[in-house]
mmCIF file of the N, C-alpha and C atoms, coordinates in Angstrom:
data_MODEL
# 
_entry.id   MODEL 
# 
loop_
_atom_site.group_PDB 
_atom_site.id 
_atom_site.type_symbol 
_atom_site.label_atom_id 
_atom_site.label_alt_id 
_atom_site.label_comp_id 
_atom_site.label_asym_id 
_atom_site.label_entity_id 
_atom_site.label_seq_id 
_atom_site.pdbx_PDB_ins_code 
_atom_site.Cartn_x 
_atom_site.Cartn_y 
_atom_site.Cartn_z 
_atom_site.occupancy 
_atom_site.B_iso_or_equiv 
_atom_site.pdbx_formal_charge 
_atom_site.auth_seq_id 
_atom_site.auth_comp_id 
_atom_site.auth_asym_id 
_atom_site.auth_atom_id 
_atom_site.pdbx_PDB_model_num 
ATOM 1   N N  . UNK A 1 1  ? 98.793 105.422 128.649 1.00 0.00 ? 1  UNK A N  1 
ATOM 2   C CA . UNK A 1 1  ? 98.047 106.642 128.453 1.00 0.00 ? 1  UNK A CA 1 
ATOM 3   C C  . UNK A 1 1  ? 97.106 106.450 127.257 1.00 0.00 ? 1  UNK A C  1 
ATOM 4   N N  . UNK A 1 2  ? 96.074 106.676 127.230 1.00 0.00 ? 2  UNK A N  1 
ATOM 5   C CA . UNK A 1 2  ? 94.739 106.623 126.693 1.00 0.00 ? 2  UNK A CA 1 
ATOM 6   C C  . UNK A 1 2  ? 94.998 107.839 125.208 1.00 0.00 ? 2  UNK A C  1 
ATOM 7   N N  . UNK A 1 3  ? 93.909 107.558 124.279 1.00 0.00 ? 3  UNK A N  1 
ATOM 8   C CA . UNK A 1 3  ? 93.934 108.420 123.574 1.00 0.00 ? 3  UNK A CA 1 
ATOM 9   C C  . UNK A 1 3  ? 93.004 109.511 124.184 1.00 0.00 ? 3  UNK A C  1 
ATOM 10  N N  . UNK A 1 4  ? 93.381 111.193 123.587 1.00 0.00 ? 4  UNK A N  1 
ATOM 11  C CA . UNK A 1 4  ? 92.449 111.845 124.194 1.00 0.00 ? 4  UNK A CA 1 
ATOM 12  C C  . UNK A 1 4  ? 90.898 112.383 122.677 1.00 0.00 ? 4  UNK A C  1 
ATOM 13  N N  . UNK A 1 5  ? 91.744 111.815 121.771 1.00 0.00 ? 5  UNK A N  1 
ATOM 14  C CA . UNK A 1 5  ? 90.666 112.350 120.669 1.00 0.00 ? 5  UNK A CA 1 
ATOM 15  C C  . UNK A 1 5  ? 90.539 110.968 119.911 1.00 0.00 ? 5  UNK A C  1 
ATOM 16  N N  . UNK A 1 6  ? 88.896 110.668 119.611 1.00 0.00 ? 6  UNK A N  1 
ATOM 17  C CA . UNK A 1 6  ? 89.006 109.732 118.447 1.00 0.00 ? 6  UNK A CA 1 
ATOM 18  C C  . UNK A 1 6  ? 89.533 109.274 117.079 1.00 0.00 ? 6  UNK A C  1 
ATOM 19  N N  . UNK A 1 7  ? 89.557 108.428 116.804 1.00 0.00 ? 7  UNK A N  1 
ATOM 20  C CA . UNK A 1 7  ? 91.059 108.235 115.104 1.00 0.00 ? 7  UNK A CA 1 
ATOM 21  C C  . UNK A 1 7  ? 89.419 108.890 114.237 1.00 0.00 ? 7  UNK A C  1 
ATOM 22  N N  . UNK A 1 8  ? 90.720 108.929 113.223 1.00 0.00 ? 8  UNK A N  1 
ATOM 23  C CA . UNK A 1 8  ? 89.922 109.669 111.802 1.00 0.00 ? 8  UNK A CA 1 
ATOM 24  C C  . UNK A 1 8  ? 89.062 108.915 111.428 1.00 0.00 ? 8  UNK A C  1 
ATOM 25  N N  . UNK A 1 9  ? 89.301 107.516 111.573 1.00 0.00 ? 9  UNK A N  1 
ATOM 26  C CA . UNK A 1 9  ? 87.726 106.487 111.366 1.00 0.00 ? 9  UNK A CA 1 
ATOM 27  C C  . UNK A 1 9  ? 86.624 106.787 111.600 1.00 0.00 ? 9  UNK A C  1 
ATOM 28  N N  . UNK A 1 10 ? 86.672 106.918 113.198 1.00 0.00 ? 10 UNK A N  1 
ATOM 29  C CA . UNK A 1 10 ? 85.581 107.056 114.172 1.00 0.00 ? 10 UNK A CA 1 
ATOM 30  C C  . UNK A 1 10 ? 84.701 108.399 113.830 1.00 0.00 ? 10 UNK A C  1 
ATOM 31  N N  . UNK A 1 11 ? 86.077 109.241 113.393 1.00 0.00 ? 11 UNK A N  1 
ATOM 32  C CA . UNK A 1 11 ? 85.617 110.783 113.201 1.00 0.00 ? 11 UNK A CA 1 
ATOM 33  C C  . UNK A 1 11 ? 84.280 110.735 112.311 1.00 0.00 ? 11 UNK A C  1 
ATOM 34  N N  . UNK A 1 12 ? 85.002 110.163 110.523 1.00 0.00 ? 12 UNK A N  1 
ATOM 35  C CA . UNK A 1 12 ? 84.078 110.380 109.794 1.00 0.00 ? 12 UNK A CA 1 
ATOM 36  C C  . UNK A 1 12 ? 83.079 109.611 109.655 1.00 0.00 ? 12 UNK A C  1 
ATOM 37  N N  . UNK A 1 13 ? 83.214 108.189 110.832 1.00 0.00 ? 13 UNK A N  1 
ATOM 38  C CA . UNK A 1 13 ? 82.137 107.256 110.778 1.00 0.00 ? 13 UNK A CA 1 
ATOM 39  C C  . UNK A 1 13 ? 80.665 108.424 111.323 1.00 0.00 ? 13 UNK A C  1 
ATOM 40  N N  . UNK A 1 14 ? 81.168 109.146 112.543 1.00 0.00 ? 14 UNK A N  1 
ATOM 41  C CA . UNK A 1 14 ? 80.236 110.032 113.123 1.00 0.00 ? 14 UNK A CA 1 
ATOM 42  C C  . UNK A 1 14 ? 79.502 111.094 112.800 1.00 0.00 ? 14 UNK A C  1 
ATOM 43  N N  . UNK A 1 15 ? 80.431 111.705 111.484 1.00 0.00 ? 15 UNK A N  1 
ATOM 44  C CA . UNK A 1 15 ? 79.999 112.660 110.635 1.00 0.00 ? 15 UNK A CA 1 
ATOM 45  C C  . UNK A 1 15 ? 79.061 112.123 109.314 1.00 0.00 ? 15 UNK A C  1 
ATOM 46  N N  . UNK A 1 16 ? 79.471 110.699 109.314 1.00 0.00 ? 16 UNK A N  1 
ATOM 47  C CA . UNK A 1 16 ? 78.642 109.898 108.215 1.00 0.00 ? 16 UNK A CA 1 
ATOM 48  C C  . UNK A 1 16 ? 76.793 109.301 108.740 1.00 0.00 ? 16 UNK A C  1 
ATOM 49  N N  . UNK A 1 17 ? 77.341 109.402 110.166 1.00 0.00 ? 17 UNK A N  1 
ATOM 50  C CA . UNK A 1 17 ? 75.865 108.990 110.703 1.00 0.00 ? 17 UNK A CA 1 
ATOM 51  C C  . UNK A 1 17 ? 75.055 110.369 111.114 1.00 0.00 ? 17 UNK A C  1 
ATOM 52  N N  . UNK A 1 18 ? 76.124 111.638 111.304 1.00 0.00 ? 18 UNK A N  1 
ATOM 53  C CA . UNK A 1 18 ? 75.398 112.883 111.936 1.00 0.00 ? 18 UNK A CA 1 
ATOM 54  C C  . UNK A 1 18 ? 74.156 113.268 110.409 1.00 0.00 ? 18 UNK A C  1 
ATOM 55  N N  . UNK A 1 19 ? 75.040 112.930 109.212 1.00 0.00 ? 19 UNK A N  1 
ATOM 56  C CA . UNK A 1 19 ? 74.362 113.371 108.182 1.00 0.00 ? 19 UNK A CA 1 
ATOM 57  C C  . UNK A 1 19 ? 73.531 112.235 107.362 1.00 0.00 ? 19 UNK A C  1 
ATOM 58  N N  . UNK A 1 20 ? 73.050 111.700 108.004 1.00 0.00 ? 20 UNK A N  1 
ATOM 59  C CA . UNK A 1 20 ? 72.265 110.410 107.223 1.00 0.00 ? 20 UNK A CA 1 
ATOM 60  C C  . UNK A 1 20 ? 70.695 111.199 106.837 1.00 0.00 ? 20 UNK A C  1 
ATOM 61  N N  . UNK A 1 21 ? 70.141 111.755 108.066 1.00 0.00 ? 21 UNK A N  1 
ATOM 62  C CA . UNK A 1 21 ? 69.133 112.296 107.054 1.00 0.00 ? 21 UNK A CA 1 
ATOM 63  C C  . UNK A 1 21 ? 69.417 113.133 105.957 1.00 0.00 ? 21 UNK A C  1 
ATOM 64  N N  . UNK A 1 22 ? 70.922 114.102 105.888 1.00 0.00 ? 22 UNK A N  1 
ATOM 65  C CA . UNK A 1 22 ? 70.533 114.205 104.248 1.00 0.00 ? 22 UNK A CA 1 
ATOM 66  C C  . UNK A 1 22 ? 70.685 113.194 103.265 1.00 0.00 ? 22 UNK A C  1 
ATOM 67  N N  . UNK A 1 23 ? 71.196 112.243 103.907 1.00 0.00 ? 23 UNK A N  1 
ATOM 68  C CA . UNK A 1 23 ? 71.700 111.063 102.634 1.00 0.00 ? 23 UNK A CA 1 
ATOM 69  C C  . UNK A 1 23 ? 70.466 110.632 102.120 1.00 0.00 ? 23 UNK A C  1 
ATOM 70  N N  . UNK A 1 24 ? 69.092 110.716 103.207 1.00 0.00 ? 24 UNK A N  1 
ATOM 71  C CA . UNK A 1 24 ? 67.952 110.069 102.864 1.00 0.00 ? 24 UNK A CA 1 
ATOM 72  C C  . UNK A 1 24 ? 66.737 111.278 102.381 1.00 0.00 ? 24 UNK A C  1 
ATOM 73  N N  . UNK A 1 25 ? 67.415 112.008 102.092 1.00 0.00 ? 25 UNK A N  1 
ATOM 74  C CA . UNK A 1 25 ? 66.670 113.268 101.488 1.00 0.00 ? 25 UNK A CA 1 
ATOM 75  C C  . UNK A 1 25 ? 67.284 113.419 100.001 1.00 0.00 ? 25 UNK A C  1 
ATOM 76  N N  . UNK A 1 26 ? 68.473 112.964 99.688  1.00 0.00 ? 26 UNK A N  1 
ATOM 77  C CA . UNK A 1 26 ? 68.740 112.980 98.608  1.00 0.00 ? 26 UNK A CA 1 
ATOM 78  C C  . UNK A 1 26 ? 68.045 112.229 97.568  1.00 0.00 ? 26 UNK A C  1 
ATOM 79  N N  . UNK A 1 27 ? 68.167 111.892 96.212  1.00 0.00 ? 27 UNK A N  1 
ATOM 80  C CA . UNK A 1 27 ? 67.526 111.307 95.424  1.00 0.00 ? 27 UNK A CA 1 
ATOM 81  C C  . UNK A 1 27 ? 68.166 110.278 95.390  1.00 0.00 ? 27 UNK A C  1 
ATOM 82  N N  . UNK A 1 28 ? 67.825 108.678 95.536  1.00 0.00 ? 28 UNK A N  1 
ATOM 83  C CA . UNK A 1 28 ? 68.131 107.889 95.115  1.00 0.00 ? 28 UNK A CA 1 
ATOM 84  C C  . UNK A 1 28 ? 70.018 108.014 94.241  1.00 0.00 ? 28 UNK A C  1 
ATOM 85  N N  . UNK A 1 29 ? 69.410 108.350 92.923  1.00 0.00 ? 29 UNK A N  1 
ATOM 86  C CA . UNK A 1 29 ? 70.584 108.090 92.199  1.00 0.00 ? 29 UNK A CA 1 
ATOM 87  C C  . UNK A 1 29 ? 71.992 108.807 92.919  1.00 0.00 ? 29 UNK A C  1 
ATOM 88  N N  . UNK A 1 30 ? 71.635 109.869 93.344  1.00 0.00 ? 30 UNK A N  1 
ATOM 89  C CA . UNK A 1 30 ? 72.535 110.546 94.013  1.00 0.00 ? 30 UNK A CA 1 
ATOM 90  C C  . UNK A 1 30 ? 73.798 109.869 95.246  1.00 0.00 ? 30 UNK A C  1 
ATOM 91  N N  . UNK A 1 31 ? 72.791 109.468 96.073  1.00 0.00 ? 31 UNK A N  1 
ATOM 92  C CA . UNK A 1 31 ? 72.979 108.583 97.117  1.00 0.00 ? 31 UNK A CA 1 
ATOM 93  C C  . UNK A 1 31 ? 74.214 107.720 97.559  1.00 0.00 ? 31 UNK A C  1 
ATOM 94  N N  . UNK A 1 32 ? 74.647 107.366 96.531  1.00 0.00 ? 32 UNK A N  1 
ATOM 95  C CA . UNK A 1 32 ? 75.997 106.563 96.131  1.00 0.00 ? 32 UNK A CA 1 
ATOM 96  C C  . UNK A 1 32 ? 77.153 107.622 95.981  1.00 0.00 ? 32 UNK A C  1 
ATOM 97  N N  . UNK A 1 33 ? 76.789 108.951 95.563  1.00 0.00 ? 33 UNK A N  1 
ATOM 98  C CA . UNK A 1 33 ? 77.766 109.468 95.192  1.00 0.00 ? 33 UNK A CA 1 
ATOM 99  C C  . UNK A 1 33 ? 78.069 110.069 96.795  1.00 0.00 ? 33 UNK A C  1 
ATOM 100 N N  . UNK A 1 34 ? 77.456 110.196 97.832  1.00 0.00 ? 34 UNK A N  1 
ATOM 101 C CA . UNK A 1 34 ? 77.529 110.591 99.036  1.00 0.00 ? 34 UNK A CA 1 
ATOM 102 C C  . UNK A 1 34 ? 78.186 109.733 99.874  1.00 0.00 ? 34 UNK A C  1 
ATOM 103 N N  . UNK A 1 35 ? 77.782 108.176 99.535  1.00 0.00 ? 35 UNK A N  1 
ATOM 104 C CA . UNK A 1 35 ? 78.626 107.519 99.904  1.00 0.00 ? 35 UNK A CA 1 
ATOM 105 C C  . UNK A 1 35 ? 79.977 107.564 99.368  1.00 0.00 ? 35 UNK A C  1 
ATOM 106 N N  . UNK A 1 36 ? 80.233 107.597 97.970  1.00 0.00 ? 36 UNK A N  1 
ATOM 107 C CA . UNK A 1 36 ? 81.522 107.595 98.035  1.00 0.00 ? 36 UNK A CA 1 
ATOM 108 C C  . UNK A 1 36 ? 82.603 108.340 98.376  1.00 0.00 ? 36 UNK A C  1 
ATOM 109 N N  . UNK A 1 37 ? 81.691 109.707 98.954  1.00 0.00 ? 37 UNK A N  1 
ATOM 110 C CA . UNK A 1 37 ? 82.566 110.310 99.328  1.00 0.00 ? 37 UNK A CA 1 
ATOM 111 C C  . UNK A 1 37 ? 83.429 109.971 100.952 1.00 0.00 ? 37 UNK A C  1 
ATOM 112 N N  . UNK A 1 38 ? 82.531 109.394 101.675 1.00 0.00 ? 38 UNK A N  1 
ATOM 113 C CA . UNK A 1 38 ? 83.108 109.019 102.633 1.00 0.00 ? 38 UNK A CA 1 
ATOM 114 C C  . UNK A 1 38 ? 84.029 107.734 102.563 1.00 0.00 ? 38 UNK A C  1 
ATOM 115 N N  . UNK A 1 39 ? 83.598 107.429 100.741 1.00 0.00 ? 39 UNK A N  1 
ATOM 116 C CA . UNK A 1 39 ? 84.938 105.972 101.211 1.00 0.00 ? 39 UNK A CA 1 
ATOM 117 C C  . UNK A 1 39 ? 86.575 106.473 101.142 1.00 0.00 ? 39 UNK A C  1 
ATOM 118 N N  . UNK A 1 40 ? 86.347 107.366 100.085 1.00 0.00 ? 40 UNK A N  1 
ATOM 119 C CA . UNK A 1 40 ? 87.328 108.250 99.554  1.00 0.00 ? 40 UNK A CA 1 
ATOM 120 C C  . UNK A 1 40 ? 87.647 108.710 100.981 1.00 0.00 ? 40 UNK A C  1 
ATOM 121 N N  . UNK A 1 41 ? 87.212 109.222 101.843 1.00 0.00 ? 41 UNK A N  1 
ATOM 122 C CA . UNK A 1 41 ? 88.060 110.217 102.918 1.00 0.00 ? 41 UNK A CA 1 
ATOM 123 C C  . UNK A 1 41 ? 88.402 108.846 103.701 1.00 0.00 ? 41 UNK A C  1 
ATOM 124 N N  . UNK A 1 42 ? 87.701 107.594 104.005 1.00 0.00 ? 42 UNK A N  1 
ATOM 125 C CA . UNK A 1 42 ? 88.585 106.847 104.738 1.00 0.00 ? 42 UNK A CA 1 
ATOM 126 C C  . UNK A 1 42 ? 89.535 105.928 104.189 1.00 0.00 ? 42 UNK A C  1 
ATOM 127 N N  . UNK A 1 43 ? 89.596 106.200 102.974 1.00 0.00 ? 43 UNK A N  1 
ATOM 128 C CA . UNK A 1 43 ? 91.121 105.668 102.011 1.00 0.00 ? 43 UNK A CA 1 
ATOM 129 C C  . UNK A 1 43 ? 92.254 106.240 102.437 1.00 0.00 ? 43 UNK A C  1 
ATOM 130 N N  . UNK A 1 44 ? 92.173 107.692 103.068 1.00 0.00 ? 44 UNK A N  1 
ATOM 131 C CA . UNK A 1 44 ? 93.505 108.125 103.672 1.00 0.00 ? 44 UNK A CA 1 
ATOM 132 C C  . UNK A 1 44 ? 93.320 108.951 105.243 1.00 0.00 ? 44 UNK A C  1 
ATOM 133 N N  . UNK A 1 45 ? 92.334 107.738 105.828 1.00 0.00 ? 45 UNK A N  1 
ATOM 134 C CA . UNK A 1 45 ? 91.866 108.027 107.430 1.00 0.00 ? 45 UNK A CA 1 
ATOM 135 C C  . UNK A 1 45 ? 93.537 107.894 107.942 1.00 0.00 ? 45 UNK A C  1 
ATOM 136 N N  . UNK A 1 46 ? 94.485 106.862 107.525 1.00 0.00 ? 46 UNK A N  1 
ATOM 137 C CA . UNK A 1 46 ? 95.814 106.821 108.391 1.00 0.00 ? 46 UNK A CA 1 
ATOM 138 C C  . UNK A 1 46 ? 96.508 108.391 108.258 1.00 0.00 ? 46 UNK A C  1 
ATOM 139 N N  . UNK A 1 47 ? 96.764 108.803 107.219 1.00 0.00 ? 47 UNK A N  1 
ATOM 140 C CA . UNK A 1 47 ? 97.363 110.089 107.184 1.00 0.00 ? 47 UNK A CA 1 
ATOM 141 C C  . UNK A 1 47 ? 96.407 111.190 108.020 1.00 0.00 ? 47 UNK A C  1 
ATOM 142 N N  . UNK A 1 48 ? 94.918 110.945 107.814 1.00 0.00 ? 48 UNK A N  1 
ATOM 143 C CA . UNK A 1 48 ? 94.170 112.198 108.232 1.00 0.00 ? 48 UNK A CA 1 
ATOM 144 C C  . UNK A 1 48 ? 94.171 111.904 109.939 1.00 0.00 ? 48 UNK A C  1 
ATOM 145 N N  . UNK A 1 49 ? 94.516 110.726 110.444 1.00 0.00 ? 49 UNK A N  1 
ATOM 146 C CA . UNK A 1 49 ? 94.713 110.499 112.063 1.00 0.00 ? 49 UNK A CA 1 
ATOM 147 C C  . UNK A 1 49 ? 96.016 110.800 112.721 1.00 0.00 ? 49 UNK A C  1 
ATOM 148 N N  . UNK A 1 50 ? 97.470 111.310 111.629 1.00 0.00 ? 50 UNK A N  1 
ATOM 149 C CA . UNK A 1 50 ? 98.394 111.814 112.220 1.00 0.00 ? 50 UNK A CA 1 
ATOM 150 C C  . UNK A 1 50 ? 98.269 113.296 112.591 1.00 0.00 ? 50 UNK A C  1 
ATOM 151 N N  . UNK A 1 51 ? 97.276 113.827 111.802 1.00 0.00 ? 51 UNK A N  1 
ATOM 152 C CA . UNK A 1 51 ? 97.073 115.472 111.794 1.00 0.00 ? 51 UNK A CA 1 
ATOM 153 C C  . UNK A 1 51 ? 95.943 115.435 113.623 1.00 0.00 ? 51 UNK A C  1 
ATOM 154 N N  . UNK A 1 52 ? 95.692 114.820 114.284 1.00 0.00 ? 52 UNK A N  1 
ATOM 155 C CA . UNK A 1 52 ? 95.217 114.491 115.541 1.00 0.00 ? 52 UNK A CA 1 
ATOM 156 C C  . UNK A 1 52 ? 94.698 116.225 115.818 1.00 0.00 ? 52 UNK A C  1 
ATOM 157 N N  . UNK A 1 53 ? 93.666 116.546 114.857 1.00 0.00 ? 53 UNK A N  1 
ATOM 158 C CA . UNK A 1 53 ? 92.819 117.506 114.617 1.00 0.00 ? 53 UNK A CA 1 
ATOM 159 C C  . UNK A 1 53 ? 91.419 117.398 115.514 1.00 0.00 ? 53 UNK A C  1 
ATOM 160 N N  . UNK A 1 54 ? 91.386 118.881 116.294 1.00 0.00 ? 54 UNK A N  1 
ATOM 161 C CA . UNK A 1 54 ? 90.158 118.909 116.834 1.00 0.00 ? 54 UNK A CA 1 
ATOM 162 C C  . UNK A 1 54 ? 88.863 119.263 116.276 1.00 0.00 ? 54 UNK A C  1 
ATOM 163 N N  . UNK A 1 55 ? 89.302 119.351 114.834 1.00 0.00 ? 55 UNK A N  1 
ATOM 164 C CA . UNK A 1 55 ? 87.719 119.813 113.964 1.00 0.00 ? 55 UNK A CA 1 
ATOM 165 C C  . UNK A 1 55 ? 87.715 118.429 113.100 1.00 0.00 ? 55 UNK A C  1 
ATOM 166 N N  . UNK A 1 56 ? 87.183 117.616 113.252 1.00 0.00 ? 56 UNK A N  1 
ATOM 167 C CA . UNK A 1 56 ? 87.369 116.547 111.923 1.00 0.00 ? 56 UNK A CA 1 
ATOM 168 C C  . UNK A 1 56 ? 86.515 116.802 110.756 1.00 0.00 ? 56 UNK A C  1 
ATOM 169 N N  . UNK A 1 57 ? 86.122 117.863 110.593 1.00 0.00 ? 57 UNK A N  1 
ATOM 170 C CA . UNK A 1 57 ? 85.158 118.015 109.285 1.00 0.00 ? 57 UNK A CA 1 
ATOM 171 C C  . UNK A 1 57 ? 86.525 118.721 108.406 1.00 0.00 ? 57 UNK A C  1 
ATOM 172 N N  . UNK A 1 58 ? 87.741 119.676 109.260 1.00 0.00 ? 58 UNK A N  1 
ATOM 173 C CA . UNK A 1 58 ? 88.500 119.655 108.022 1.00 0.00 ? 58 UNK A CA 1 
ATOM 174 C C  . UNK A 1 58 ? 89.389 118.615 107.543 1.00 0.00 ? 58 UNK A C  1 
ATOM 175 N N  . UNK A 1 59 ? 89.431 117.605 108.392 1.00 0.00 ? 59 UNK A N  1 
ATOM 176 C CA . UNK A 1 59 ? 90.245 116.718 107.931 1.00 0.00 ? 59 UNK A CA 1 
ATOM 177 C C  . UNK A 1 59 ? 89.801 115.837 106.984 1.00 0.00 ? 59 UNK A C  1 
ATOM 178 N N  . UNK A 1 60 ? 88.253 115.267 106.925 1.00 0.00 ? 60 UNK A N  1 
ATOM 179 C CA . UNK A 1 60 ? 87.285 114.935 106.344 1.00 0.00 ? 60 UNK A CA 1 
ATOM 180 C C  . UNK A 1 60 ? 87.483 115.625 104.850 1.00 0.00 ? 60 UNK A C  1 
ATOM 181 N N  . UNK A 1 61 ? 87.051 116.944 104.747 1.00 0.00 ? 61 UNK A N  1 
ATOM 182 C CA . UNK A 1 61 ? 87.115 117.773 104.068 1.00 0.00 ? 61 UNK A CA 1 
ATOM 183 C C  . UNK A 1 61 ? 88.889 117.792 102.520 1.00 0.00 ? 61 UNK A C  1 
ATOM 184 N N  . UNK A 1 62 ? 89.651 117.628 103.721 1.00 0.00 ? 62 UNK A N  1 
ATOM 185 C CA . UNK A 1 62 ? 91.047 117.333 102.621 1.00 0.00 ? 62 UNK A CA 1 
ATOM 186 C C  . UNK A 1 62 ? 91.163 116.404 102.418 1.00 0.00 ? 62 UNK A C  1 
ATOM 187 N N  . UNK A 1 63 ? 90.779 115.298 103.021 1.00 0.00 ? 63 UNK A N  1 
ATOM 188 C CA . UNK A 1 63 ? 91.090 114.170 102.690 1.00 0.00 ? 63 UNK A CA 1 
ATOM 189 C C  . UNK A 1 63 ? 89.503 112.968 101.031 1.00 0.00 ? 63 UNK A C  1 
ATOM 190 N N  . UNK A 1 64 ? 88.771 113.871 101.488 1.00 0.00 ? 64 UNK A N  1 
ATOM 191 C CA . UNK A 1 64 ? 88.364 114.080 100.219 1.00 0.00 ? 64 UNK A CA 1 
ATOM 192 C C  . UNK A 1 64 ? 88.989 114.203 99.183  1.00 0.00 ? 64 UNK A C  1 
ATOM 193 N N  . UNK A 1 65 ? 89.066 116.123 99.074  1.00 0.00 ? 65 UNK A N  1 
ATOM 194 C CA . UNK A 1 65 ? 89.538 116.986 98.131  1.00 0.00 ? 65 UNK A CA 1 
ATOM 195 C C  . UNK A 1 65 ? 90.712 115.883 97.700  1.00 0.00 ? 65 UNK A C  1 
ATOM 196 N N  . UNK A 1 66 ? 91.774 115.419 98.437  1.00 0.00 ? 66 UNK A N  1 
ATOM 197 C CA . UNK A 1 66 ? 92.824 114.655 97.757  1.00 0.00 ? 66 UNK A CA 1 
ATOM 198 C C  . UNK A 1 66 ? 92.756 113.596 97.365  1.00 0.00 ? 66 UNK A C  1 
ATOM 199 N N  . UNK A 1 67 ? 91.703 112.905 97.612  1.00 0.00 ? 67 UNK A N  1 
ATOM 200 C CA . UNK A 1 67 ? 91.078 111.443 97.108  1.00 0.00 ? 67 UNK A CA 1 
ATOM 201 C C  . UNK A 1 67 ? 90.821 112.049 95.249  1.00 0.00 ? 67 UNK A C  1 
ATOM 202 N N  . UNK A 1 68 ? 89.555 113.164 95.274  1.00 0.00 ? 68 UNK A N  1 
ATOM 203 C CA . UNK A 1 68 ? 89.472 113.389 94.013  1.00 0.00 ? 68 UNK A CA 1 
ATOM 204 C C  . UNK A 1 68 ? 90.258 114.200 93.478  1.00 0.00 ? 68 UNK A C  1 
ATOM 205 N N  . UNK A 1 69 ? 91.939 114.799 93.951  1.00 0.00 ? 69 UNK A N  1 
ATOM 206 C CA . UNK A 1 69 ? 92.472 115.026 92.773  1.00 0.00 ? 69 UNK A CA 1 
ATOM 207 C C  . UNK A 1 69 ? 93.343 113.911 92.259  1.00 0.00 ? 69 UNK A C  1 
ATOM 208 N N  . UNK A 1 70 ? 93.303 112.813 93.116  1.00 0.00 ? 70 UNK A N  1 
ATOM 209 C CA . UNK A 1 70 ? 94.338 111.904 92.227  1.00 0.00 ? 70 UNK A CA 1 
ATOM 210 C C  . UNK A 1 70 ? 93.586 111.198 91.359  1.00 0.00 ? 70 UNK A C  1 
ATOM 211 N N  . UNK A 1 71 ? 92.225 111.343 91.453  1.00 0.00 ? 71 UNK A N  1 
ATOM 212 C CA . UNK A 1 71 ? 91.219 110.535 90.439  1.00 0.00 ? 71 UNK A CA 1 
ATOM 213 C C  . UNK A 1 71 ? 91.398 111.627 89.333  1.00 0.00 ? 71 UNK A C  1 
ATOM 214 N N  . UNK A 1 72 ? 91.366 112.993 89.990  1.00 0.00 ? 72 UNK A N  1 
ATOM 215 C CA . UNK A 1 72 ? 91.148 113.719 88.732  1.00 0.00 ? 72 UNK A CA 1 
ATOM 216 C C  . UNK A 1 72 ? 93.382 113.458 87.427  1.00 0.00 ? 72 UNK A C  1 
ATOM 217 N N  . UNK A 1 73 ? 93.934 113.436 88.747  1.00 0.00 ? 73 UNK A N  1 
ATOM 218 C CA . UNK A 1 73 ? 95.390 113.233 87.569  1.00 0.00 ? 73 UNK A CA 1 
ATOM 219 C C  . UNK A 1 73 ? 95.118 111.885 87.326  1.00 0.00 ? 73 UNK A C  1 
ATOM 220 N N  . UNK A 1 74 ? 94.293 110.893 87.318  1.00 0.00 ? 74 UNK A N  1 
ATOM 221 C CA . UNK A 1 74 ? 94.630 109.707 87.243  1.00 0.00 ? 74 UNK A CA 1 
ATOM 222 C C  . UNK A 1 74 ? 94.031 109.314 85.749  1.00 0.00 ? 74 UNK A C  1 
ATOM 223 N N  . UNK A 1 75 ? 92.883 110.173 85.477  1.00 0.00 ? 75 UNK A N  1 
ATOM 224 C CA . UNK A 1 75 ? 91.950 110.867 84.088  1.00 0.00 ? 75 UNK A CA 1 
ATOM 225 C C  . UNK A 1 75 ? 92.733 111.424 83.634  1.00 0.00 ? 75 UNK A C  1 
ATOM 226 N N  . UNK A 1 76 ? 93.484 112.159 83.787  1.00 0.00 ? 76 UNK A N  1 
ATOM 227 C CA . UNK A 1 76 ? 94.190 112.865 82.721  1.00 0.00 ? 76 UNK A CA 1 
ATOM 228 C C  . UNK A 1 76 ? 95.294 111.834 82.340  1.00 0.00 ? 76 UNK A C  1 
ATOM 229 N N  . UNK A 1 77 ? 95.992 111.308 83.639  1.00 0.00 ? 77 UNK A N  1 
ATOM 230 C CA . UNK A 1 77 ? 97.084 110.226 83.059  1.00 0.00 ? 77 UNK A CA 1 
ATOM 231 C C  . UNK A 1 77 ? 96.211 109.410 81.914  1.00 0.00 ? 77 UNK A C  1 
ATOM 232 N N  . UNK A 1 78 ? 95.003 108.752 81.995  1.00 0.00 ? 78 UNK A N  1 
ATOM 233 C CA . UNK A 1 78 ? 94.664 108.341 81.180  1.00 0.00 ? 78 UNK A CA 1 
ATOM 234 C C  . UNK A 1 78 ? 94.384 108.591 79.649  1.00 0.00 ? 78 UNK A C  1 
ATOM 235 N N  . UNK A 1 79 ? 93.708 110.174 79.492  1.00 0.00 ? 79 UNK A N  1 
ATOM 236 C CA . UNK A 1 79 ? 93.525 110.769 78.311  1.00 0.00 ? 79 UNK A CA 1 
ATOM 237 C C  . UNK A 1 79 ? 94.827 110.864 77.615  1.00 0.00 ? 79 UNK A C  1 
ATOM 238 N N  . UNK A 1 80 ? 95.759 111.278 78.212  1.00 0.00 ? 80 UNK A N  1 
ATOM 239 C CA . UNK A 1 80 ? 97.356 110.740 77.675  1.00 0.00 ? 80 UNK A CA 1 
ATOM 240 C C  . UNK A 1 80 ? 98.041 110.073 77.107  1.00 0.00 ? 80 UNK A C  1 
ATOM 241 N N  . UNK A 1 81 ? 97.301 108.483 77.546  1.00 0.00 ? 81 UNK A N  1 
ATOM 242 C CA . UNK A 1 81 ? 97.799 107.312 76.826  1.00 0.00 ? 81 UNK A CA 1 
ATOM 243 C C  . UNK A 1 81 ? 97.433 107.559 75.488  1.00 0.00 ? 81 UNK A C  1 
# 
């Protein structure tokens, strides 16, 4: 039996190409930071492909958000030392 929905890869690969003209409307310096957001959401594409979600912009969406809060405790772990 076949899959019936694409993995979270595919998802945000598609959402990464749906939005390329804004990537190329952005400014230069910016640009990178757009990318990284999509590296960040496919750092935890395995967890965001068990949630086998028919909207992938929210899965996209948390899997972000949780990319940058462990950067954000990972800054504070640091200011700590």
């Amino acid at each position: 039996m076949g899959r019936t929905r694409p993995t979270a890869r595919d998802s945000f690969d598609r959402i990464e190409a749906e939005y390329q003209p804004f990537r190329r409307s952005l400014r230069r310096r910016h640009q990178p930071a757009f990318d990284r957001l999509f590296e960040r959401a496919r750092a935890h594409a395995d967890a965001a492909g068990q949630q086998n979600t028919a909207d992938p912009w929210r899965t996209f969406v948390l899997s972000v958000l949780l990319a940058q809060e462990l950067e954000l405790q990972r800054l504070a772990d640091d200011d700590h030392d």
